[in-house]
Biotite code that builds the C-alpha atoms (Angstrom):
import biotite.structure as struc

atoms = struc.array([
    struc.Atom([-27.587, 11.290, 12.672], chain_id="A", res_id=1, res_name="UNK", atom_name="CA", element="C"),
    struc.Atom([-25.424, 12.658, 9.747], chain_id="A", res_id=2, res_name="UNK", atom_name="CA", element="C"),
    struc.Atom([-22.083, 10.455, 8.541], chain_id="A", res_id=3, res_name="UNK", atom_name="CA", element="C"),
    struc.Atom([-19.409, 12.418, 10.277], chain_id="A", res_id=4, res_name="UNK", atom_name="CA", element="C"),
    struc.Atom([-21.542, 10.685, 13.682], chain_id="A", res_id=5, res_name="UNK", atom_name="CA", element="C"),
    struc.Atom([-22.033, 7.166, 12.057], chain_id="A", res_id=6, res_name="UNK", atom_name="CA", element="C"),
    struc.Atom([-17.773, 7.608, 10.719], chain_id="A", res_id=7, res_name="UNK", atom_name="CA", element="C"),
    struc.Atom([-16.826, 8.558, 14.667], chain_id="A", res_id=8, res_name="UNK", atom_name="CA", element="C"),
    struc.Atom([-18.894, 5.601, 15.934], chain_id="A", res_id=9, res_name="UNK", atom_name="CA", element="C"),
    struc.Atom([-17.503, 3.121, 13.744], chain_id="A", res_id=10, res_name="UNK", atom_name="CA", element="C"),
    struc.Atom([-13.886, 4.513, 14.908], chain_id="A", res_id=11, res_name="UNK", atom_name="CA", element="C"),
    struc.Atom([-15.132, 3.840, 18.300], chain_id="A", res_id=12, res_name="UNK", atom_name="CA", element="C"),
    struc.Atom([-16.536, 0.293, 17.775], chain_id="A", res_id=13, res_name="UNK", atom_name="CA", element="C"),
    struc.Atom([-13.465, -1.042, 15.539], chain_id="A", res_id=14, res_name="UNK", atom_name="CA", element="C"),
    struc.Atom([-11.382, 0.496, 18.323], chain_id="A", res_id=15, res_name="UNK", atom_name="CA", element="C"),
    struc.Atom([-13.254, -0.882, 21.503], chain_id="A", res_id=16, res_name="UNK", atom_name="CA", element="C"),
    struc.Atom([-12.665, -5.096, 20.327], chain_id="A", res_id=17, res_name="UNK", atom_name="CA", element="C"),
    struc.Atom([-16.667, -5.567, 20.124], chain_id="A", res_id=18, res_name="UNK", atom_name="CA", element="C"),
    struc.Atom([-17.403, -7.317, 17.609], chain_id="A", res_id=19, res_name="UNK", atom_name="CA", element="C"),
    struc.Atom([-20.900, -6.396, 16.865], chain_id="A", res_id=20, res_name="UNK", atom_name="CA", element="C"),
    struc.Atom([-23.391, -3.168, 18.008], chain_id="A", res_id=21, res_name="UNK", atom_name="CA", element="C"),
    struc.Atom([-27.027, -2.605, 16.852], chain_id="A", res_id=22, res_name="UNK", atom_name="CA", element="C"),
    struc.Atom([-28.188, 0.921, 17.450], chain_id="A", res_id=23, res_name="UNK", atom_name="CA", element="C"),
    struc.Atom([-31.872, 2.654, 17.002], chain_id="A", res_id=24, res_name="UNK", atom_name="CA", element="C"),
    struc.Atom([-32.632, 5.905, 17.779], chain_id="A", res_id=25, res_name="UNK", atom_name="CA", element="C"),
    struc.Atom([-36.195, 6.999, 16.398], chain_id="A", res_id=26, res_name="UNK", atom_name="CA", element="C"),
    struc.Atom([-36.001, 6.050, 12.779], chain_id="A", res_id=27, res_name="UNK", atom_name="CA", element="C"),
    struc.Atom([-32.294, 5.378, 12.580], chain_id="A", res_id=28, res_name="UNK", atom_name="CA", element="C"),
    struc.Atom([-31.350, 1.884, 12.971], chain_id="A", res_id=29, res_name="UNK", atom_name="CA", element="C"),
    struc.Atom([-27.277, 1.350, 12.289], chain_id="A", res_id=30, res_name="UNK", atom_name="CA", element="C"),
    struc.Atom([-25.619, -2.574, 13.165], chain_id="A", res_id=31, res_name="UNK", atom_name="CA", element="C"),
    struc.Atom([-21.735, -2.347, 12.895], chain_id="A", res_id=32, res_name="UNK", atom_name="CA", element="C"),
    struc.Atom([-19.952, -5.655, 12.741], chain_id="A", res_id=33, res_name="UNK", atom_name="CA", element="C"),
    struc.Atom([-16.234, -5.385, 13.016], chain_id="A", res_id=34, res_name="UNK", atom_name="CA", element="C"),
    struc.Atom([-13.537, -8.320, 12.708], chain_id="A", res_id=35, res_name="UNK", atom_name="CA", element="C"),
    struc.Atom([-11.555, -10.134, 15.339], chain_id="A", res_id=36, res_name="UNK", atom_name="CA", element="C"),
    struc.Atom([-8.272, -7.979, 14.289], chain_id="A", res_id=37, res_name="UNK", atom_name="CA", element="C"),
    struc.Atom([-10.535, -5.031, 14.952], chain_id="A", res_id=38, res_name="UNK", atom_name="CA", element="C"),
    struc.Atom([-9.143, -3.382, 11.203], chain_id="A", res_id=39, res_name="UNK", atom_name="CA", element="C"),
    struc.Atom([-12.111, -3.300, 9.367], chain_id="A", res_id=40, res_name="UNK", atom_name="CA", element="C"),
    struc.Atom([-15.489, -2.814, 9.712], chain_id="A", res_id=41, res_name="UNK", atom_name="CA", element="C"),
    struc.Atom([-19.360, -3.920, 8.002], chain_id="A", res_id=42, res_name="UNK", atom_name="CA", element="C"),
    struc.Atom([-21.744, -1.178, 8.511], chain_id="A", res_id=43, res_name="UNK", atom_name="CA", element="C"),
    struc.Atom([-25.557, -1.169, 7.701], chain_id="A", res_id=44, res_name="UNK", atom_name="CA", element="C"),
    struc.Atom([-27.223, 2.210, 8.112], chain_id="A", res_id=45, res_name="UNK", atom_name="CA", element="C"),
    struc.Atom([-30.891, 1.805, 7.466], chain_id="A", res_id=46, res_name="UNK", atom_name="CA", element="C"),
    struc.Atom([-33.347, 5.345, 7.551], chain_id="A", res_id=47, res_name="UNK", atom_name="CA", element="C"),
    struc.Atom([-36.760, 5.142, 7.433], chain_id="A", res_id=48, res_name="UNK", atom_name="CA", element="C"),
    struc.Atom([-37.527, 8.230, 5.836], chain_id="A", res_id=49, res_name="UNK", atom_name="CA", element="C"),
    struc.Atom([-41.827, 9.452, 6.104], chain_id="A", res_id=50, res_name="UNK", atom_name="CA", element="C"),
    struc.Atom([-41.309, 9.981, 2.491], chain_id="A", res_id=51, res_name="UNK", atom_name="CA", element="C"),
    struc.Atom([-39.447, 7.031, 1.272], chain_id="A", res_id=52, res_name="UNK", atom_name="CA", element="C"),
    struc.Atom([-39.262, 3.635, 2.519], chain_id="A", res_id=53, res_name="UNK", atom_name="CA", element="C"),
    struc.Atom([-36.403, 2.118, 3.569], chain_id="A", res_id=54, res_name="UNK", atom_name="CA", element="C"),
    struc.Atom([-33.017, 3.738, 2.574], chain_id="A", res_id=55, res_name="UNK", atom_name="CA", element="C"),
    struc.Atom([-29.665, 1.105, 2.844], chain_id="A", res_id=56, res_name="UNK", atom_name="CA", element="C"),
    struc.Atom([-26.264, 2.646, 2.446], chain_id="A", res_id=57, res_name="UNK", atom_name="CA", element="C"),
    struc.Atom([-22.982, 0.840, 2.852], chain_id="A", res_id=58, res_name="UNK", atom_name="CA", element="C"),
    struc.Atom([-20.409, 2.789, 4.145], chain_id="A", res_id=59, res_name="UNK", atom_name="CA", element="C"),
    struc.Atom([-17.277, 1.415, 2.888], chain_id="A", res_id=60, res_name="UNK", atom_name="CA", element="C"),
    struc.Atom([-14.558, 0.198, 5.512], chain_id="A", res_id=61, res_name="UNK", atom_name="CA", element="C"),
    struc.Atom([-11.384, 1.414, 4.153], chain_id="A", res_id=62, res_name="UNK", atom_name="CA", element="C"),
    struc.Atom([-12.767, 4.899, 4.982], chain_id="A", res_id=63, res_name="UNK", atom_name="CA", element="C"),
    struc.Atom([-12.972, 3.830, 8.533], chain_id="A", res_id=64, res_name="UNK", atom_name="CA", element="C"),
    struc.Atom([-10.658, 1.490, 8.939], chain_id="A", res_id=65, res_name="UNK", atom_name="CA", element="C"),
    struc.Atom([-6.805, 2.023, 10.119], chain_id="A", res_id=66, res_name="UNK", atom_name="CA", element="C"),
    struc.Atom([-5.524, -0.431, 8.147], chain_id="A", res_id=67, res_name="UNK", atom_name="CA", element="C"),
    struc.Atom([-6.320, -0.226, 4.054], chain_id="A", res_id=68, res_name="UNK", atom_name="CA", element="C"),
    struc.Atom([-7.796, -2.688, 2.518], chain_id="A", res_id=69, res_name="UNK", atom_name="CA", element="C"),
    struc.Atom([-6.525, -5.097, -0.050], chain_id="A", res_id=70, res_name="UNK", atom_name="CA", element="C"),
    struc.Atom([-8.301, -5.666, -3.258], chain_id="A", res_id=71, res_name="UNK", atom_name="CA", element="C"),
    struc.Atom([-7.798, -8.072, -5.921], chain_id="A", res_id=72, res_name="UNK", atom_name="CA", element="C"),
    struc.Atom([-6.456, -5.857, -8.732], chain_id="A", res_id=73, res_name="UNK", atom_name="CA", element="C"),
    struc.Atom([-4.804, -7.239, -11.803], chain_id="A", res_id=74, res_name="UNK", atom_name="CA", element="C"),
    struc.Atom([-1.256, -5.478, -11.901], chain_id="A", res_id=75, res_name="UNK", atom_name="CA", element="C"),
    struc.Atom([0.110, -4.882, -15.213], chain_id="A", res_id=76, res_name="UNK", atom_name="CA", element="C"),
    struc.Atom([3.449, -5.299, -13.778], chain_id="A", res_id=77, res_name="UNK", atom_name="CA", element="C"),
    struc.Atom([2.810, -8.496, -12.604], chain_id="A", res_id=78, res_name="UNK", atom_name="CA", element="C"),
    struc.Atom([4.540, -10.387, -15.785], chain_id="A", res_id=79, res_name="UNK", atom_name="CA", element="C"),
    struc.Atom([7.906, -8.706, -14.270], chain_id="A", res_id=80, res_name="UNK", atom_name="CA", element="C"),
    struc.Atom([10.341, -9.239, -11.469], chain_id="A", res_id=81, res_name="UNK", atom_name="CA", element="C"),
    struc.Atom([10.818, -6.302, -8.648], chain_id="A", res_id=82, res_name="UNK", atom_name="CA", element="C"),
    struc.Atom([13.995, -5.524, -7.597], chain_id="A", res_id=83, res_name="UNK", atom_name="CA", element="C"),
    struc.Atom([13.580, -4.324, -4.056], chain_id="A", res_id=84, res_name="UNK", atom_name="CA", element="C"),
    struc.Atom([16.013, -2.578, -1.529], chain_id="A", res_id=85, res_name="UNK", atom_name="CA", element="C"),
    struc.Atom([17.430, -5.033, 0.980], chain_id="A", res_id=86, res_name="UNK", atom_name="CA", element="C"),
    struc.Atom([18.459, -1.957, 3.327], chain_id="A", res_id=87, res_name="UNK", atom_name="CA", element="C"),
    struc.Atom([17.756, 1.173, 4.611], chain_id="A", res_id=88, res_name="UNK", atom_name="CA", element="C"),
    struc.Atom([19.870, 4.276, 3.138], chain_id="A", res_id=89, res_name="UNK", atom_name="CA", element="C"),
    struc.Atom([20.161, 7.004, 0.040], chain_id="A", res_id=90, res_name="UNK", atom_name="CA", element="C"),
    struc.Atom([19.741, 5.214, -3.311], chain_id="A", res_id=91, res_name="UNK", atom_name="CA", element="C"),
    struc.Atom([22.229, 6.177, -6.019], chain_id="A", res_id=92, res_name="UNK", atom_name="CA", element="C"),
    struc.Atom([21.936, 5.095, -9.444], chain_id="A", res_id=93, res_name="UNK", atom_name="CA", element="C"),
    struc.Atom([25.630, 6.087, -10.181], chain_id="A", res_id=94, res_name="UNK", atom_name="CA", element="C"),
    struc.Atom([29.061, 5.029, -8.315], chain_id="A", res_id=95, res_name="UNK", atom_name="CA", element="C"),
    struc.Atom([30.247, 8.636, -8.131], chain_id="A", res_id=96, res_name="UNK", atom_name="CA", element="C"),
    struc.Atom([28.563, 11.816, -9.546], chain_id="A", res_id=97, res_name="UNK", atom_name="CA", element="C"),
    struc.Atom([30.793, 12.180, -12.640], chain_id="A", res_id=98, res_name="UNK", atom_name="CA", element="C"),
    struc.Atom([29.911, 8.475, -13.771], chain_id="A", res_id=99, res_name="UNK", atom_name="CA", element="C"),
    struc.Atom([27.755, 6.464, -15.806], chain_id="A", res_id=100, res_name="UNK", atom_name="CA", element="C"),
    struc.Atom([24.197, 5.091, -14.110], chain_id="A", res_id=101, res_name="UNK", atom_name="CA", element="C"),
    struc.Atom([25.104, 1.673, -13.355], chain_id="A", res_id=102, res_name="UNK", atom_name="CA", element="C"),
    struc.Atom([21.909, 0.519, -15.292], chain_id="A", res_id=103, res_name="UNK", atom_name="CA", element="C"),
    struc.Atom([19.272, 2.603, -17.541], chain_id="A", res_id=104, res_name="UNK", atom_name="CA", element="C"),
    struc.Atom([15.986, 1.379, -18.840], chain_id="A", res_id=105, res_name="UNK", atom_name="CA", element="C"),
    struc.Atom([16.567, -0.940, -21.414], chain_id="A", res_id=106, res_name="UNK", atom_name="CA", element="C"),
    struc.Atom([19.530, -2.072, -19.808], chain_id="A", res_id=107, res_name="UNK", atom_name="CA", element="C"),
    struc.Atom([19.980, -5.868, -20.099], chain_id="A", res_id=108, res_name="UNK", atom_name="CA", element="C"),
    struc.Atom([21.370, -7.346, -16.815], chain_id="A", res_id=109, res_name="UNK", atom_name="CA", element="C"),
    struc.Atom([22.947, -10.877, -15.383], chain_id="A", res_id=110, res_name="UNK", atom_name="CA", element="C"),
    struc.Atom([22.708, -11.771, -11.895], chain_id="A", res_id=111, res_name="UNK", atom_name="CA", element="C"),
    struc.Atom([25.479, -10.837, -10.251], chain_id="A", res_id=112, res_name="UNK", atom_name="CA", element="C"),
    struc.Atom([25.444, -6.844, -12.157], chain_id="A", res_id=113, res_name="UNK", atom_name="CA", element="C"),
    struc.Atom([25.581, -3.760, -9.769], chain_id="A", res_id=114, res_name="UNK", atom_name="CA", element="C"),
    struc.Atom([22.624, -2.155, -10.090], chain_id="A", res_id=115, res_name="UNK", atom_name="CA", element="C"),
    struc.Atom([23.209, 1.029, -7.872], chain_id="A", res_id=116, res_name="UNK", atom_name="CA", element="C"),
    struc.Atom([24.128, 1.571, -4.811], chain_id="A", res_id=117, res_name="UNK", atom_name="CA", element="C"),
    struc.Atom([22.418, 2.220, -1.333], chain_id="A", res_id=118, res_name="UNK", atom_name="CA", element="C"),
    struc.Atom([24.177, 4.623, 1.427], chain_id="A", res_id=119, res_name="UNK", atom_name="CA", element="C"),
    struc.Atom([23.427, 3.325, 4.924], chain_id="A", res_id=120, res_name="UNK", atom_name="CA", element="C"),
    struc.Atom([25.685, 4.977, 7.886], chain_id="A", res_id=121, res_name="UNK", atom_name="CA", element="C"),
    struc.Atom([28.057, 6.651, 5.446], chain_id="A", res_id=122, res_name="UNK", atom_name="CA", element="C"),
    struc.Atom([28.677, 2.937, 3.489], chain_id="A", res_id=123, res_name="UNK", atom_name="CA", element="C"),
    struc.Atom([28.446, 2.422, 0.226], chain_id="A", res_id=124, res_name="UNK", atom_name="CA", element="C"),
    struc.Atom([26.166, -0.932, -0.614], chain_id="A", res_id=125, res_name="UNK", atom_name="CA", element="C"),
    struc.Atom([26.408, -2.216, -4.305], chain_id="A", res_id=126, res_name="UNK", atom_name="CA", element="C"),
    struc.Atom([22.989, -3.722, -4.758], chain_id="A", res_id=127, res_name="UNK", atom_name="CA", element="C"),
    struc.Atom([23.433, -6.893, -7.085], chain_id="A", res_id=128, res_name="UNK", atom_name="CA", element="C"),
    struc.Atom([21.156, -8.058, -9.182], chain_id="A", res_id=129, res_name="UNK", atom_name="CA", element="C"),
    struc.Atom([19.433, -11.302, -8.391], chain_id="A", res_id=130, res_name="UNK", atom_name="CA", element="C"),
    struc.Atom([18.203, -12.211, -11.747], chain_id="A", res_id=131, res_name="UNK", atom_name="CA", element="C"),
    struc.Atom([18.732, -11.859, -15.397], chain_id="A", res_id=132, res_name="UNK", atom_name="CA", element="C"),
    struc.Atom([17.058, -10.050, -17.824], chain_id="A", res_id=133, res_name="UNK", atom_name="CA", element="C"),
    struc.Atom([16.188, -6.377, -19.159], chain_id="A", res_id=134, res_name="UNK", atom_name="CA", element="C"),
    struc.Atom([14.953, -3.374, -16.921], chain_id="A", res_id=135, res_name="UNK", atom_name="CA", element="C"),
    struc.Atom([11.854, -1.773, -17.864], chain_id="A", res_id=136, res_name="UNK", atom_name="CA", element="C"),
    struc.Atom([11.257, 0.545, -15.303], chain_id="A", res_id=137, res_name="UNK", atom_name="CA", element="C"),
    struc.Atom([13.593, 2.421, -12.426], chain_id="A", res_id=138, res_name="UNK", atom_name="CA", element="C"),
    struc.Atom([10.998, 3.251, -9.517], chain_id="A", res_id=139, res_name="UNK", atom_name="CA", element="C"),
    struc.Atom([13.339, 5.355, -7.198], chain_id="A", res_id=140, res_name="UNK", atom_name="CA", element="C"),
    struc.Atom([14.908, 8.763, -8.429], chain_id="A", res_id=141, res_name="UNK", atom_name="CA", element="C"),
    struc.Atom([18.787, 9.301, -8.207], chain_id="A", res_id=142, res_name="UNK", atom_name="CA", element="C"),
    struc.Atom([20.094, 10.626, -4.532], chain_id="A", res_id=143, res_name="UNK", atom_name="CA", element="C"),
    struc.Atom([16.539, 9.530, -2.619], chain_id="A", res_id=144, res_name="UNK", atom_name="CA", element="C"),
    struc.Atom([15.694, 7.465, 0.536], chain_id="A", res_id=145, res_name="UNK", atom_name="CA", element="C"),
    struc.Atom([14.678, 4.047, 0.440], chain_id="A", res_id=146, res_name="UNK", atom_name="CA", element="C"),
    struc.Atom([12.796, 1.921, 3.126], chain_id="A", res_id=147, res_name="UNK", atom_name="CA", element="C"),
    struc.Atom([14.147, -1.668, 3.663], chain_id="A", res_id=148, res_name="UNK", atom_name="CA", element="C"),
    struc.Atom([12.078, -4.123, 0.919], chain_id="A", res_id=149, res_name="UNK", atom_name="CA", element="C"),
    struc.Atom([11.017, -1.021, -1.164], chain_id="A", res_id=150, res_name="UNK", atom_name="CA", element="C"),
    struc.Atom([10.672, -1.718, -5.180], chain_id="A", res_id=151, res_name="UNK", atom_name="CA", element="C"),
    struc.Atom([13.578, -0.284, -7.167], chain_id="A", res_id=152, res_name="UNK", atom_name="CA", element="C"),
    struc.Atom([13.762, -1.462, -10.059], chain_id="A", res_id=153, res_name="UNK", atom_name="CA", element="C"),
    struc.Atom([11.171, -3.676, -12.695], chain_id="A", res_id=154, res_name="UNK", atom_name="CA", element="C"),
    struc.Atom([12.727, -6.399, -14.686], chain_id="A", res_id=155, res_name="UNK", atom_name="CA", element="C"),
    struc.Atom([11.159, -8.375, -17.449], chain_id="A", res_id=156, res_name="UNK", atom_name="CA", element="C"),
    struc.Atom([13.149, -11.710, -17.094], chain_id="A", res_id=157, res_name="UNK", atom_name="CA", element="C"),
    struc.Atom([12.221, -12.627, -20.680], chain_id="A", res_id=158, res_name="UNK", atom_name="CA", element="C"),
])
């Protein structure tokens, strides 16, 4: 059995709602356990190879698994506030094309500021700011889509 088998029936199984299936086929012996939601899956592939003994490989689930997996990471951006879009529409960081952004890095801000604006069925939104503080980073570029509760801009509230 090579992996693009194993990788097709783990699709299967996490699809199917089983929870758990042990196959063995000569010296093959594979045991997929899957969770309630059916989003990720534990496999066990164990080959018992004439030459070696017993060979264990754990195929990992996000590779399998619709949904991704969340892991713990330690975000260096997690000292500062995110900004995010409240709407759906064309982000603007100026009010018209021949003026000033409303707010550059380095920009220090007070709730209440415009911070750009947001296009959503040919209206113009003015996006306040919600807090106070400095921006350190602007994570859209000038004239693109945004998805309601995307991150816009980072600001260090310090």
């Amino acid at each position: 059995m090579d992996l693009k088998e194993i990788q097709n029936l783990i699709k299967f199984v996490a699809n199917s709602g089983v929870a758990e299936v042990k196959l063995e086929t000569g010296d093959v012996k594979i045991t997929i356990r899957t969770t309630l939601e059916g989003n990720s899956s534990d496999v066990t592939y164990v080959q018992q190879m004439p030459a070696q003994s017993v060979l264990q490989q754990a195929v990992a689930p996000q590779q399998i698994a619709s949904a991704p997996a969340v892991t713990p990471v330690v975000d260096e951006n997690s000292k500062y506030i995110t900004v995010k879009s409240p709407i759906i529409g064309t982000f603007y960081r100026k009010p018209s094309p021949d003026k000033p952004a409303f707010a550059e890095v380095g920009t220090t801000i007070s709730k209440g500021d415009v911070l750009c604006v947001i296009e959503a069925m040919k209206l113009f939104n003015e996006i306040e700011s919600e807090v106070s503080g400095k921006i350190v980073k602007i994570l859209v570029d000038d004239m693109s889509p945004v998805e309601f509760d995307q991150p816009l801009f980072l600001v260090d509230p310090s």
